[in-house]
N, C-alpha and C positions, 0 to 999 in steps of 0.2 A: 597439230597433227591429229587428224581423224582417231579415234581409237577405233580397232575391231571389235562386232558384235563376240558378244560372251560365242562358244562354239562344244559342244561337247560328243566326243566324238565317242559313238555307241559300240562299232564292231571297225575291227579294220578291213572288214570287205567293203566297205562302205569307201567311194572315193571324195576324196576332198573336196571336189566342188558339188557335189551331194550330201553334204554334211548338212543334216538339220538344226538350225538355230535353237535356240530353247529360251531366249530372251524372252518370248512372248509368254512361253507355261511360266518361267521363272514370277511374270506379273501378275497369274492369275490366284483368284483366292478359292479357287477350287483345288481340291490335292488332285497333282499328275503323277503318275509313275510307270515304270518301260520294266517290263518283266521278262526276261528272255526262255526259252524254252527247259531250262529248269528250274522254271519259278525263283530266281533269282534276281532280287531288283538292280538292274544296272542305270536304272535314276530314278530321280525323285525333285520335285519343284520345292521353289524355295519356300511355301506353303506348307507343305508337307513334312520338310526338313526340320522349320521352325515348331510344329507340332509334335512332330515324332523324333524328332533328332537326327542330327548328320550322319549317324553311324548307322543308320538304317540301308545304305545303299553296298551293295555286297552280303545282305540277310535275305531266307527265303522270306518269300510272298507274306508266308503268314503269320510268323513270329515278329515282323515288325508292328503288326497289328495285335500283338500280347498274344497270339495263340502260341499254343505247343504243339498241334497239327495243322495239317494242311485242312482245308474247308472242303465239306462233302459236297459243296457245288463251287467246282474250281473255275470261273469262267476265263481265265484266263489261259489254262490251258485248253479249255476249249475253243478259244479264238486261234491259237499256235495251231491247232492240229485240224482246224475245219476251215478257218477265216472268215466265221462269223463273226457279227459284231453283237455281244451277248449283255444284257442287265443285272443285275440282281441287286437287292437291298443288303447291307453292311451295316452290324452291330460293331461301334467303335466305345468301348467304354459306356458311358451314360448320353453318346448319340449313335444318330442314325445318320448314315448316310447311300445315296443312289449309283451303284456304281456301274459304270458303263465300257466292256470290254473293247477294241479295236485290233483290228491287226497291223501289225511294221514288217514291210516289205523290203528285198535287198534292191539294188538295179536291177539286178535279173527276176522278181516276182516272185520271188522264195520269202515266205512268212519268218522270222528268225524271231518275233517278240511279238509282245501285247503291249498298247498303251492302255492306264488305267485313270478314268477321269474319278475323281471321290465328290460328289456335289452334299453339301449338308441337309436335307430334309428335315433336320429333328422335330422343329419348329412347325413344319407343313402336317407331319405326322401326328404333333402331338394335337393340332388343333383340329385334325381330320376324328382324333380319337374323343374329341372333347365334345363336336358337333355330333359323331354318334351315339353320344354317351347320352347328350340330352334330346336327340330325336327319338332315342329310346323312349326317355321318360317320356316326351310330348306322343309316342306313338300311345302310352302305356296310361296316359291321362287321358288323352281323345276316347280310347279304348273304353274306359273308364267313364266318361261321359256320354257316351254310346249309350252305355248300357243302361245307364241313367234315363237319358230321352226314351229307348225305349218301354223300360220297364214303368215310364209316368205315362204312359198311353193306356187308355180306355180299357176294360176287361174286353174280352171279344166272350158272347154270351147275353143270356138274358139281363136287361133291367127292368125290372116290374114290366108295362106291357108289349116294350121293344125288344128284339134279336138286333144283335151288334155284333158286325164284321168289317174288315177292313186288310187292307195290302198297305206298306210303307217302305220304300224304297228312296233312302239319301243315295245321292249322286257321289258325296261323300264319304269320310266317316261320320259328318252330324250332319243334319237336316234341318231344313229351313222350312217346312211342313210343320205343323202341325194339328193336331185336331179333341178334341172331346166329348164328353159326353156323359152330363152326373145329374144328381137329382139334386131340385130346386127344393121340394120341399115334399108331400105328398103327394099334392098332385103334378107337377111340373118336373119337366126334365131339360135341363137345357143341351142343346147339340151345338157346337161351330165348327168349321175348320178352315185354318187359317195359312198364308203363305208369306213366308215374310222377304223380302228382295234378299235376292241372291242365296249364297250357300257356303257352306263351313260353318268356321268358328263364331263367326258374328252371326250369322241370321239364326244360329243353331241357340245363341245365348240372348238375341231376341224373341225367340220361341219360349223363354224362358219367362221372359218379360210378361207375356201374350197370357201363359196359363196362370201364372200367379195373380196376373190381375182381374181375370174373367174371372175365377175364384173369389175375389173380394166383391167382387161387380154380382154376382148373381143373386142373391141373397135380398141384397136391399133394390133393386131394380129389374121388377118383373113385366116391364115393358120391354123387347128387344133393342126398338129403335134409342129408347134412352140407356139402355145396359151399353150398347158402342157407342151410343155420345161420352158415355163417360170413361169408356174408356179412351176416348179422344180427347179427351184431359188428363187423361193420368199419363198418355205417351206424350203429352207435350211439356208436362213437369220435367221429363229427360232430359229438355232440351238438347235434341241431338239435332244433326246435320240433316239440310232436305233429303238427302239423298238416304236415308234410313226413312223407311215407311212398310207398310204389311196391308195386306188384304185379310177381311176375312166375314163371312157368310155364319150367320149366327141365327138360329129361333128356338124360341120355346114351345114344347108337346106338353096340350094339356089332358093328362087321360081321360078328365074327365065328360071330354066330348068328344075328342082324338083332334083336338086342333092344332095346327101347328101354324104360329104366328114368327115371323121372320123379317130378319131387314140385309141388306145388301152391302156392306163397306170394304167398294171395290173390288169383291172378286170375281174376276173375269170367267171363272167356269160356273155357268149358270148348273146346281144342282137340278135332278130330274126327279121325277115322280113317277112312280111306274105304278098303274093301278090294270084294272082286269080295260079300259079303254085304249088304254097303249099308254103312252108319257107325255107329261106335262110338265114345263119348266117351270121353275122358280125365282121368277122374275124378278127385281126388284132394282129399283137407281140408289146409287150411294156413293162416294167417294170413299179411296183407300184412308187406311188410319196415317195422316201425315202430319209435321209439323206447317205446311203452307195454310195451313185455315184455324184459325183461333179459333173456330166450333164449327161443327155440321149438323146438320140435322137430317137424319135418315127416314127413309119410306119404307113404313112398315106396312104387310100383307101378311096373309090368311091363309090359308087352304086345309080343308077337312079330308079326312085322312080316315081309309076303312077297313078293316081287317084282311091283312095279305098285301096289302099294298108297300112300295119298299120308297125312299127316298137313297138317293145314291150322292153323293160331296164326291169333290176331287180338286186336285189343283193343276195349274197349267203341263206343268211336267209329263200327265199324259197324254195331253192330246198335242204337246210340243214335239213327243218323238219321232225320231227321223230314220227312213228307211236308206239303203244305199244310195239310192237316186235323189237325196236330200226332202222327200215327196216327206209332208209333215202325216203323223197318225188323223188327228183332226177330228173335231166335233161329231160330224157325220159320219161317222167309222165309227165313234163310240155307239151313237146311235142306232147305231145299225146293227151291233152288238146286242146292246143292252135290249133292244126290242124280241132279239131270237133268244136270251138266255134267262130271262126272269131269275128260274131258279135256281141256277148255277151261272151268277154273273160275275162273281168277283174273278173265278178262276177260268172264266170263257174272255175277259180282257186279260188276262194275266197271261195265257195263252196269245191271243194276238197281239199283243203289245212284243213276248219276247221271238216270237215268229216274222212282226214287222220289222223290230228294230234290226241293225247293222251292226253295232257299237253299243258299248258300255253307253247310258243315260246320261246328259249334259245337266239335267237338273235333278233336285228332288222331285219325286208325286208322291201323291197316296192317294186310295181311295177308301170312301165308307160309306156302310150299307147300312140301314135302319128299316127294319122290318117292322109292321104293326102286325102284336102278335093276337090282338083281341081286342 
């Protein structure tokens, strides 16, 4: 003989072939419960039961839940009296759980109860509190390394007989730019700046790579072209992946005649020269700093340099940016700039760049300026 599904019968306006089963809440491992219009539980799943106990059904709402008042956000009374279906989160002892209010209808459309589903979150919540606990610190570290990258960039002001200015703008928190500019010795000064693929936390900590070792590099090699050969050995001690590699545009000023001797490794924004004739690139062939070449050897060049004259570095990031129309900023536009501003150039691009752009920057740039002051 068949047996009957379990059956429990809620209100007797309710007719018996409308009687709602409960078999299926009876299975589920979420807490159910039927709260009728004075917050009076007239059921409870066998979940809930096992948890909180049998004698919970005929207690109000919220003393079965260990309170001694009713909860200043009742949503089950607000489902009874609106028939909405309403949320709220639930402090059960040492969890949490998601509770979600519904309304129970007679045959005739008269709301007479709330069902209460109780889902457990604790575990959702604690690990929601654990990820922002440590996005904090990683915002508060990055933060922290920011300021770092920044504050190891170039004084802006005189060096003996160059003026130093510059913009720097990560896409980021950290930057994949960078650039310098220190004295060799008496007479020498060395300038680079460099871009190293992509942006964040890596290219920001190969930035790092870039000025510690130009730093070791300058001292004992006052050749350009052979100061980035060697540093084209020291990034290959790293042994990193091809896909890590940097550009970067490096020469030494020598005051003693204003020469300024240069080599090229791979960076794609050819620096300018802006003298009272208009501007002149600085050309040079080189490949990027990579692990695909066990050595390179760089072409190094010249150009004499005269009092008032500025050289301008920058990285792809400015003339990469993009207006609404996707239309790139573009060499020629710098150009075009830099030819009408001499004097006031950093901030006559700084200006058209935030008047071109649409959007927040997709990469880092920066730009920088070196003036011959004498």
């Amino acid at each position: 003989m068949i047996q009957e599904p379990k059956r429990i019968f809620i209100n007797d306006r309710i007719k018996k072939d409308e009687i709602i089963s409960y078999e299926v809440l009876d299975g589920m491992v979420d807490w159910v419960r039927v709260i009728d219009r004075n917050g009076i539980i007239i059921y409870a799943n066998k979940s809930m039961e096992d948890e909180l106990g049998k004698d919970i059904v005929g207690k109000k709402c919220y003393s079965a839940l260990g309170k001694c008042s009713a909860c200043s956000r009742c949503i089950s009374s607000t489902t009874v009296s609106t028939g909405e279906v309403v949320e709220k989160e639930e402090n059960i002892g040492d969890r949490i759980f998601s509770v979600k209010s519904s309304p129970v209808k007679d045959p005739d459309g008269n709301i007479y109860a709330a069902v209460e589903v109780f889902r457990d979150v604790t575990k959702e919540r604690k690990l929601e509190k654990e990820i922002i606990k440590k996005n904090e610190k990683m915002s508060k570290d990055l933060s922290f390394a920011r300021t770092i990258q920044k504050n190891i960039l170039p004084k802006q002001g005189t060096l003996g007989p160059l003026n130093v200015d510059y913009l720097y703008f990560p896409s980021e928190m950290l930057s994949g730019d960078i650039f310098d500019i220190n004295k060799i010795n008496e007479n020498l000064i060395g300038i680079y700046i460099s871009d190293v693929v992509g942006h964040g936390i890596t290219a920001s900590i190969m930035t790092m790579f870039v000025r510690q070792a130009m730093k070791s590099i300058k001292y004992d090699y006052l050749e350009p072209s052979k100061a980035i050969s060697e540093l084209h050995q020291k990034f290959l001690d790293l042994n990193l992946d091809t896909d890590k590699y940097f550009s970067i545009f490096y020469g030494i000023f020598d005051k003693r005649d204003n020469t300024f001797r240069y080599v090229n490794g791979g960076h794609n924004c050819i620096p300018l020269h802006i003298n009272c004739n208009g501007i002149e690139f600085l050309e040079s062939k080189g490949y990027p700093i990579t692990c695909l070449f066990d050595s390179i050897k760089y072409e190094e060049k010249s150009v004499k340099l005269q009092k008032g004259d500025k050289m301008l570095f920058y990285t792809d990031g400015v003339i990469e940016t993009r207006n609404e129309k996707g239309e790139l900023f573009g060499f020629d536009r710098l150009i075009d700039i830099t030819s009408k501003n001499k004097d006031n150039l950093l901030s006559a691009i700084e200006k058209s760049l935030n008047e071109f752009k649409y959007k927040d920057v997709d990469d880092d740039f920066a730009l920088l300026t070196v003036e011959i002051m004498n």
